[in-house]
SELO-983318 format. One record per residue: residue in three letters; y, x, z of N, C-alpha, C in turn. Coordinates in steps of 0.02 Angstrom, whole numbers, padded with zeros to 5 digits, always signed. Each point is the difference from the previous one (the first is absolute). Example, Ala and Ser with C-alpha at 12.3 -4.5 7.8 and 13.67 -1.06 7.14 Angstrom:
ALA-00284+00660+00390+00059-00045+00000+00060+00045+00000 SER+00053-00018-00036+00059+00042+00003+00055-00039+00037 
***
This chain:
UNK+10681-08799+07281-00008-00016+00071-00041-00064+00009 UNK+00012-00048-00061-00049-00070+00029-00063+00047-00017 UNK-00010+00028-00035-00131+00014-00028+00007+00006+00079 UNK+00036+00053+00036-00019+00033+00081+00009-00052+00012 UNK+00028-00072+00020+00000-00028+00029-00046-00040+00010 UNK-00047-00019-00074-00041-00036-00015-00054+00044+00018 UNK+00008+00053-00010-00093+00031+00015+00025+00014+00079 UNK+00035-00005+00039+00001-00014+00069-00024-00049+00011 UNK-00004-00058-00028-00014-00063+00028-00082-00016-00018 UNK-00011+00041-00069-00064-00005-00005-00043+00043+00034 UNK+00021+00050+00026-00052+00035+00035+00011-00003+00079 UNK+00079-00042+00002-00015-00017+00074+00037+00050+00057 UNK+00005+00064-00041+00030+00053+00036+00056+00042-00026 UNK+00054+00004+00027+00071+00038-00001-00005+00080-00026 UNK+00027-00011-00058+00005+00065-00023+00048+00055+00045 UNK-00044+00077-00010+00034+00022+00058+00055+00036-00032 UNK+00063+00025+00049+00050+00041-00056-00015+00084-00010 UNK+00016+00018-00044-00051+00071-00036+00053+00023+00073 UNK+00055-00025+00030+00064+00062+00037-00032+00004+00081 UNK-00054-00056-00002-00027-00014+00068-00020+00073+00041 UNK-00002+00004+00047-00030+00065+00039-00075+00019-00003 UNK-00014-00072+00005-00085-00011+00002-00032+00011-00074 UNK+00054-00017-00028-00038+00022-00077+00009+00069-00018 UNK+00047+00017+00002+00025+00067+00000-00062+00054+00033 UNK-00014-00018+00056-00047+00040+00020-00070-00002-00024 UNK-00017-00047-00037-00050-00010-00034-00007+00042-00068 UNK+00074+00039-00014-00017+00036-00077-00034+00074+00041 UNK-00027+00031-00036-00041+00062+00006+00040+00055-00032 UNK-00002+00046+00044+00055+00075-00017-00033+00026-00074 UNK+00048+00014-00028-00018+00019-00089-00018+00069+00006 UNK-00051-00008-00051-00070+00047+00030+00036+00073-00066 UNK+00021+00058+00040-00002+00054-00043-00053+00048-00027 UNK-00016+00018-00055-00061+00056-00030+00012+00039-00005 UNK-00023+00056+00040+00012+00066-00009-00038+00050-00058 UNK+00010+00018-00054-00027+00012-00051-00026+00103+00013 UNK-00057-00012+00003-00006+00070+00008+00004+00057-00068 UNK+00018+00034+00016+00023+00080-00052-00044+00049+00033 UNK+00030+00041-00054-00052+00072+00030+00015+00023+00059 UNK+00047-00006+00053+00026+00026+00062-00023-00036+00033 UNK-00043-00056-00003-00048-00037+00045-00081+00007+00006 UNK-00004+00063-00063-00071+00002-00008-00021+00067+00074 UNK-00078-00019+00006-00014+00037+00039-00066+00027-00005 UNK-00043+00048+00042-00058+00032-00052-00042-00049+00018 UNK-00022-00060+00003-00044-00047-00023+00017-00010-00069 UNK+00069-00021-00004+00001-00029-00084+00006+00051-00032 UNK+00027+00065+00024-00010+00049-00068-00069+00002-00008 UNK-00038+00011+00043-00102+00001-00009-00035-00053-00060 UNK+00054-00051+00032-00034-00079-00035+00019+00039-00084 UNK+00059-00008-00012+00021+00022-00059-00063+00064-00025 UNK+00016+00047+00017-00039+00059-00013-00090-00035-00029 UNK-00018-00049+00075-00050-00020-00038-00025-00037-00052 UNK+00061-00050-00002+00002-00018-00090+00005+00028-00053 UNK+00015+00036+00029+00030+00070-00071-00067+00027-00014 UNK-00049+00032+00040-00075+00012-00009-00031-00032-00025 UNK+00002-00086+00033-00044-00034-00030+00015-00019-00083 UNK+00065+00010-00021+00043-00021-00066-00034+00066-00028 UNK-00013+00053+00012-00022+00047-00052-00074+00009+00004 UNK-00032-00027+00061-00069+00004-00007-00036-00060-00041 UNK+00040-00060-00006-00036-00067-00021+00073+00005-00083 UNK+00011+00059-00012+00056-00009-00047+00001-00082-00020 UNK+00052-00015+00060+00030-00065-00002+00059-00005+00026 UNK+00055-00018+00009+00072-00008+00018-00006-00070+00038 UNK+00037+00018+00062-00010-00056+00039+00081-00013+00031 UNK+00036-00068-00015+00050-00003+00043+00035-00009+00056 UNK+00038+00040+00040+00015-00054+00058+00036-00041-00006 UNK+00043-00016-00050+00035-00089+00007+00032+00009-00074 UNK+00058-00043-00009-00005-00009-00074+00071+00048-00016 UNK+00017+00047+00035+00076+00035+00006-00070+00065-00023 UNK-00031+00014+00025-00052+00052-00014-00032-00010-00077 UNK-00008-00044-00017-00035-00031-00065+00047+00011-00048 UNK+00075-00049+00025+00043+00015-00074+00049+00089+00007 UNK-00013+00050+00051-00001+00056+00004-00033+00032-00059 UNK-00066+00004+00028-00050+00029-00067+00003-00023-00050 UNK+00026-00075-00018-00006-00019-00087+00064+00040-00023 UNK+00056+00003+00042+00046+00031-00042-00011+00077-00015 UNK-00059+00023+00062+00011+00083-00018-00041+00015-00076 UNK-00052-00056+00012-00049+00005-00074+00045+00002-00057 UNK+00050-00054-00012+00049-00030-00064+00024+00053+00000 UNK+00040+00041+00043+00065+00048+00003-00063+00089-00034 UNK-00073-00027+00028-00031+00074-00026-00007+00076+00054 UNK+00027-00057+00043+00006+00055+00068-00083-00007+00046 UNK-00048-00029-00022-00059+00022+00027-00046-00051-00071 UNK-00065+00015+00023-00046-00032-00049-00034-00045+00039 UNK-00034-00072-00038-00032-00040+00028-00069+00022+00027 
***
């Protein structure tokens, strides 16, 4: 309780209490992520998909969409369930 008291005095200004109203309203509502699955896809992203898939066999190159897609395919390669 004295540091707060001392860095009150050094900066001159009253620490506020976290129980205050005014502070309270100053925190920001906790932000939820809605994680999309396949029951959110729609025919843009099936297209998008589809067109990667073309371009992956026309430029025979493998391209990922994030890293849940990446360590997907390394395991199907290890396990022998598709080829690189």
């Amino acid at each position: 309780m004295n540091s707060i008291k001392v860095a009150e005095a050094i900066v001159g200004v009253k620490m506020a209490s976290p129980t205050d109203p005014k502070e309270l309203a100053k925190n920001f509502p906790v932000v939820t992520y809605h994680v999309a699955d396949s029951d959110d896809e729609d025919e843009d992203t099936r297209e998008t998909r589809r067109s990667i898939k073309t371009a992956e066999k026309m430029l025979k190159k493998r391209f990922f969409i994030n890293a849940r897609d990446r360590r997907e395919y390394e395991q199907n390669v290890l396990a022998g369930k598709i080829s690189e």
